[in-house]
C-alpha positions in Angstrom: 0.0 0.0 0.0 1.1 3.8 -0.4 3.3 2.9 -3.4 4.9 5.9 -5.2 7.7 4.3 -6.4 8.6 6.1 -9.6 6.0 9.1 -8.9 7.3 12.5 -9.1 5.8 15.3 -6.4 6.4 18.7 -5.3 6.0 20.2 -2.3 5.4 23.6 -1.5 6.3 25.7 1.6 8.4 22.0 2.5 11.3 23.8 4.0 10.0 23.2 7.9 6.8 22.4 9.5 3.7 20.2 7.7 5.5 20.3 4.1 8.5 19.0 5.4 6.9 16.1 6.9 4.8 15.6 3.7 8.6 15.5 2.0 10.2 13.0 3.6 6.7 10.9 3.8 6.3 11.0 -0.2 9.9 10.2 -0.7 9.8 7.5 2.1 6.9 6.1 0.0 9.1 5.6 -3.1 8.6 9.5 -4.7 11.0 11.9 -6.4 10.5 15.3 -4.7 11.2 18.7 -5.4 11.4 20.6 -1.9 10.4 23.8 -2.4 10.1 26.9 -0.4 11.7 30.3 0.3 14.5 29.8 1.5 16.7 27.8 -0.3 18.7 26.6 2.8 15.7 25.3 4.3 15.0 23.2 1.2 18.9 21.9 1.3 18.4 20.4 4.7 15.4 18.6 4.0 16.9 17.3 0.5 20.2 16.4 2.2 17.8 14.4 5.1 16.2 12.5 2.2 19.5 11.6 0.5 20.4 10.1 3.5 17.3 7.5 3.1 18.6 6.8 -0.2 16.1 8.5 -1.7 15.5 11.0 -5.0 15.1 14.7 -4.3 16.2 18.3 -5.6 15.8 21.3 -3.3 14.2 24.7 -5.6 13.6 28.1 -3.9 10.4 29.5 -4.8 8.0 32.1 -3.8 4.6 30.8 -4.8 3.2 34.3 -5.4 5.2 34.9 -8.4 4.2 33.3 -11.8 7.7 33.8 -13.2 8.8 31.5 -10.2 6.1 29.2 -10.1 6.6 28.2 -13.6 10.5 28.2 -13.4 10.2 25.6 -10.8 7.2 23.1 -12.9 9.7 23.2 -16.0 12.9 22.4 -13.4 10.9 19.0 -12.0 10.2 18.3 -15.9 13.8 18.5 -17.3 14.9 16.6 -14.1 12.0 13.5 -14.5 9.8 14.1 -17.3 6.8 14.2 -15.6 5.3 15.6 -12.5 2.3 13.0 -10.6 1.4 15.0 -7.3 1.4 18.5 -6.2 0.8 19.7 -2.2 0.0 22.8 -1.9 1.1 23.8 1.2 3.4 27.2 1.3 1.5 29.7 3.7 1.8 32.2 6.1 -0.6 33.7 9.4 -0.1 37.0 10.6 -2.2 37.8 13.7 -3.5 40.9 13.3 -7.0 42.7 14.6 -9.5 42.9 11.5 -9.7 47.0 12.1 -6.1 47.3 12.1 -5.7 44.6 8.6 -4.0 46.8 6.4 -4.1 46.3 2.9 -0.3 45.7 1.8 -1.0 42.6 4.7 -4.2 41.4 3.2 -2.9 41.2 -0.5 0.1 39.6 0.9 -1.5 36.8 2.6 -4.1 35.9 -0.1 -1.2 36.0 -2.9 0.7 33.5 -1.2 -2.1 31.5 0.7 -4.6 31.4 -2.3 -3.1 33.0 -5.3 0.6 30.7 -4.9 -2.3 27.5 -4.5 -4.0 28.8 -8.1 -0.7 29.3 -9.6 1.1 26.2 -8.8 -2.2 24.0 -9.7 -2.5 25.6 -13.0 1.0 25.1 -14.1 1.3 21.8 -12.7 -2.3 20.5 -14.5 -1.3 21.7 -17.5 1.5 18.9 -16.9 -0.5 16.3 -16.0 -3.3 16.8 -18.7 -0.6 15.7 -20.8 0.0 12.7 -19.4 -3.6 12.1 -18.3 -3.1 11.6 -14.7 -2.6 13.5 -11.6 -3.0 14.1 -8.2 -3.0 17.6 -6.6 -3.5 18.0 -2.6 -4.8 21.6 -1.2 -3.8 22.0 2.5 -6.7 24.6 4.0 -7.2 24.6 7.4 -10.1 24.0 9.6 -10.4 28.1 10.5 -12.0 28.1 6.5 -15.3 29.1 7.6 -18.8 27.6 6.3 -18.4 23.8 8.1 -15.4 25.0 10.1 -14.4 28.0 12.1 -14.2 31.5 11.9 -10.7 32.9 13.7 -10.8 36.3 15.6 -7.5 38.3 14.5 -6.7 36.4 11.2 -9.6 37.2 8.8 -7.1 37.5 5.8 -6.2 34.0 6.7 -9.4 32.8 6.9 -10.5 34.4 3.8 -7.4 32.8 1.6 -8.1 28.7 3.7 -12.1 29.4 2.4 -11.3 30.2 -0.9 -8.9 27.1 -1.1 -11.6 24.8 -0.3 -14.1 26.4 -3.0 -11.6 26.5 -5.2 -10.5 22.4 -4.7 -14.2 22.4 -5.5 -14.1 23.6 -8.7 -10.8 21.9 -10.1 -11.8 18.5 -9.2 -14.8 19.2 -11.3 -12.8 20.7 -14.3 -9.7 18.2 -13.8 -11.6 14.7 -13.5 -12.1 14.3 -17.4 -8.0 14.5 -17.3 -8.1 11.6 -14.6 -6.5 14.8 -12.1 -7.8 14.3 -9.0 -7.9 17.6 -6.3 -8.7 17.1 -2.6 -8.0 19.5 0.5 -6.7 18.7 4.1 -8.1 21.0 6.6 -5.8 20.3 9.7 -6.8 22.2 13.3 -3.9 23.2 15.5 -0.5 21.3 14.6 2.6 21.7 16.2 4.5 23.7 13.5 6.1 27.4 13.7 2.9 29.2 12.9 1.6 28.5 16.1 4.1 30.1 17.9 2.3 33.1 18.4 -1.1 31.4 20.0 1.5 29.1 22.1 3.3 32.6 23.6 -0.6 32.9 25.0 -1.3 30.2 27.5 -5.0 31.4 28.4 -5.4 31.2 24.4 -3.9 28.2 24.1 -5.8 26.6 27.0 -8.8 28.0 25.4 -8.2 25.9 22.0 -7.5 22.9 23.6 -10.4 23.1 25.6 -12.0 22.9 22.3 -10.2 20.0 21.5 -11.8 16.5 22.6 -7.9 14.5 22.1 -7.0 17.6 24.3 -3.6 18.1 22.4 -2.2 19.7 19.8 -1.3 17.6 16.4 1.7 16.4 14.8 2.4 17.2 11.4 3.5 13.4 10.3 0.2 12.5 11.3 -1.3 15.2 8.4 1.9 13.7 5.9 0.0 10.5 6.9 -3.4 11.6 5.0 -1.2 13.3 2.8 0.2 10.2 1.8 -3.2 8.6 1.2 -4.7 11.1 -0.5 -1.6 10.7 -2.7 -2.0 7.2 -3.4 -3.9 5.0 -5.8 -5.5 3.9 -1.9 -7.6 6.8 -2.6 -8.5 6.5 -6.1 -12.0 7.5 -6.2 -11.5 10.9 -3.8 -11.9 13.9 -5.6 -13.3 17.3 -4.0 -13.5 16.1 -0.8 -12.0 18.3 2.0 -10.8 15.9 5.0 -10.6 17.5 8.5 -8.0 16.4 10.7 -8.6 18.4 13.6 -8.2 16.0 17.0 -12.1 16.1 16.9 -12.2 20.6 17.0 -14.9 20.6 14.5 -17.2 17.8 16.2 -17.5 20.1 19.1 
């Protein structure tokens, strides 16, 4: 099961935190992976950890909310493999801000890399896998997305930008299935990565969450890879436009 021997995947925003751990999970499973992400450094250690499974992987710098750079890194996973199978979308960023302070410069800023850098690196990756007829691209939202999950106080540009992903996953998997590309999204609640190191620094807010939070901790991010991974697989061949919660049970509350 979870065979992706020969399978070719990039990862965005893979440098630290729930991409890494979807890096080293794909290429555990068999994949070729292009670690991508801002800093080029970051994407060296997580190649250089990889290597040392014996496995395949190339480490590109990329910011997500520029075309120019979006495409440059598609055509660098081509010349390197010839093909391209899966795509997670995953670079992002949270800046806690109060909605009557949001300035402008910040919104744009999150929704270009959060929603914009998703549309971007779908397009030119489908436009790959059309080609070949086949394809799997994985969305990572986030369970503060609005609708069936969550509104968030002092992060309505991020919750704006995780909504649109969902509605947007929507849409492709529609447009996509007659190319055998299948789209789903990942909506994980609180995981123990950097961006939560602003909630953390505020114990009565963490305490608040958890509360929330029937498995009463926070998640790991190998254990979203771990959906990742499925959702990646032929395991999960007929999925397409589903948005899977993993959320320690938030939402159920």
């Amino acid at each position: 099961m979870f065979d992706l021997k020969n399978k070719v995947a990039i990862i965005t925003g893979a440098g630290r935190g729930i991409g890494k751990a979807d890096a080293l999970a794909l290429a555990k499973a068999g994949a070729k992976v292009v670690v991508s992400d801002i800093s080029q450094e970051d994407c060296e250690k997580v190649v250089e950890e990889i290597k040392k499974n014996k496995r395949e992987a190339i480490a590109l710098k990329c910011d997500v909310s520029k075309k120019v750079e979006v495409d440059n890194m598609v055509k660098a996973a081509i010349d390197k493999w010839g093909r391209i199978d899966i795509l997670v979308n995953n670079a992002g960023i949270c800046q806690f801000k109060p909605f009557l302070d949001l300035t402008e410069e910040e919104w744009d800023r999150t929704l270009n890399i959060n929603l914009k850098g998703y549309f971007l690196c779908a397009q030119a990756v489908a436009k790959e896998m059309a080609k070949q007829k086949s394809g799997v691209i994985i969305n990572i939202a986030s369970v503060a997305m609005g609708q069936v999950g969550i509104g968030f106080p002092n992060i309505a540009h991020y919750c704006a930008s995780k909504g649109g992903i969902v509605g947007m996953t929507e849409a492709l998997a529609i447009e996509l299935a007659p190319y055998n590309i299948r789209v789903n999204a990942i909506s994980p609640g609180m995981i123990e990565t950097p961006m939560i190191d602003p909630v953390k620094q505020d114990p009565k807010a963490m305490e608040g969450i958890l509360a929330r939070v029937p498995m009463q901790r926070v998640g790991k991010p190998e254990e979203v890879s771990n959906l990742v991974l499925f959702l990646a697989s032929e395991e999960s061949s007929y999925m397409t436009g589903s948005t899977v919660v993993i959320d320690g049970g938030w939402l159920a509350t």
